[in-house]
C-alpha positions in Angstrom: 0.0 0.0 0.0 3.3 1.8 -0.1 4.5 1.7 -3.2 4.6 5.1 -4.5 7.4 6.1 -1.6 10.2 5.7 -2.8 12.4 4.4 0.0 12.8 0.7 1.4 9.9 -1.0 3.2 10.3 -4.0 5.1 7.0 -6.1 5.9 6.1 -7.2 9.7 7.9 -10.0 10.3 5.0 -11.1 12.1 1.8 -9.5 10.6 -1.2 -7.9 12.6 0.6 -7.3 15.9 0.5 -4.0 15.7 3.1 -0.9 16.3 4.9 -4.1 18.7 5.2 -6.2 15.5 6.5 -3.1 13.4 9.6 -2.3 16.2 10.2 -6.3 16.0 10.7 -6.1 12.5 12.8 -2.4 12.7 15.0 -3.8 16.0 15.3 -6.9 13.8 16.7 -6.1 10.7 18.6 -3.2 12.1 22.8 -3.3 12.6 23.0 -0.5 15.3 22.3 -1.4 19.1 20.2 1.5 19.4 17.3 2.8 17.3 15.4 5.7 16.9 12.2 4.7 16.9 9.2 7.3 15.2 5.8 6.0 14.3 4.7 7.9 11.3 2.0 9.8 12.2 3.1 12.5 14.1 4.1 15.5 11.8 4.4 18.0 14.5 7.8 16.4 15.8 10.6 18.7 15.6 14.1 17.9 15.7 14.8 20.2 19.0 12.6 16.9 20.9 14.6 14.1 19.2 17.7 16.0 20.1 16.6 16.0 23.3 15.8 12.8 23.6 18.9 11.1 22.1 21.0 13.3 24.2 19.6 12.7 27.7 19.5 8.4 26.3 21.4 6.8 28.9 22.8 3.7 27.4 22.0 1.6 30.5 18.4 1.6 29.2 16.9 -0.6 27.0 13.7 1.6 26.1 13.8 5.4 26.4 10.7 7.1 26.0 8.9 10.8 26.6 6.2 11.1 29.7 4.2 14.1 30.5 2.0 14.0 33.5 -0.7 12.9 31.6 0.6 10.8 29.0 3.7 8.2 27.3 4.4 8.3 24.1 6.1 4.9 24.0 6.0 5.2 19.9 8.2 7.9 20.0 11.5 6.5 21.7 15.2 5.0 21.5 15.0 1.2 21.5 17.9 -1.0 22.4 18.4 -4.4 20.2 18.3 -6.1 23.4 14.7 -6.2 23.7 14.2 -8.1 20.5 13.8 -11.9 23.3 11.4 -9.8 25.5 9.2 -8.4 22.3 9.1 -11.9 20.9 7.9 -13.6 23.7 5.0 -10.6 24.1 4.6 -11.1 20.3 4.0 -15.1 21.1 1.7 -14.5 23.9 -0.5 -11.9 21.7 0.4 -9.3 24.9 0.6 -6.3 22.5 0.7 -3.3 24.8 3.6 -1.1 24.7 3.7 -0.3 28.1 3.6 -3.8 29.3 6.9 -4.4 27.0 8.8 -1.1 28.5 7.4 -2.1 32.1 9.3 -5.4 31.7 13.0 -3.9 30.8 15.4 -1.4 32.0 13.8 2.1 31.0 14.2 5.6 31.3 11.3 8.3 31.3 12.3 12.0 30.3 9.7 14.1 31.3 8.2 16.9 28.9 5.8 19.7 30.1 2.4 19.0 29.1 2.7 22.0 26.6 5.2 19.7 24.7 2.3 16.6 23.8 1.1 19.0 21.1 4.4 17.7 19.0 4.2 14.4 19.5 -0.3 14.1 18.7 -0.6 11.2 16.3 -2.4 12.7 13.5 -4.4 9.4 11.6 -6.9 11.6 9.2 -6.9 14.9 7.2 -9.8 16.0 9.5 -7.6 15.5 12.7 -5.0 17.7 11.1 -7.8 20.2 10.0 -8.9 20.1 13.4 -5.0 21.5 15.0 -5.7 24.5 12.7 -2.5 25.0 11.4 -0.4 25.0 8.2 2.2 22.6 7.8 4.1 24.4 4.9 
């Protein structure tokens, strides 16, 4: 459903397991120990954040993720390879929740204000990014 980007695109290894499935697949077929890990629906991302985020990474943690008070973004995050054996076994027993997976390895939480969850909204329809009233260009 792809096909008219014109870059790589690697099918789940495991199909219909959700954004889990997709970071299997990335983590998997990836040669660097850590990975930046974006899903694709948050236009609103800027680079100051992922600076941020790749600079406070401690290496001890496996999973390194944004929080505000009121919310995770666990789709927005550095991912180490070495939770490849801990995502397979949630893959295995259909236990699909991202938080689940970063609850059960070494993470770290950097905290944003709650002003900041406005750049990382998932946006999923034209009518959601109608709705932030704003122009992209």
């Amino acid at each position: 459903e792809y096909d008219y980007l014109p870059y790589e695109k690697i099918p789940d290894i495991v199909l219909d397991k959700g954004p889990l499935g997709g970071i299997f697949t990335a983590l998997t077929y990836s040669e660097n120990q850590f990975n930046l890990i974006l899903s694709c629906d948050i236009p609103l991302i800027s680079t100051g954040l992922l600076s941020e985020l790749i600079s406070k990474h401690n290496e001890e943690a496996e999973i390194t993720i944004f929080a505000s008070e009121s919310r995770m973004h666990p789709l927005i995050g550095i991912y180490s390879k070495k939770v490849l054996p801990v995502i397979k076994s949630a893959i295995d027993n259909n236990d699909l929740k991202m938080m689940n997976l970063i609850a059960n390895v070494p993470h770290q939480i950097i905290k944003i204000e709650e002003s900041e969850n406005f750049h990382l909204t998932n946006i999923n329809s034209a009518d959601e990014l109608n709705d932030l009233n704003i122009n992209l260009s």
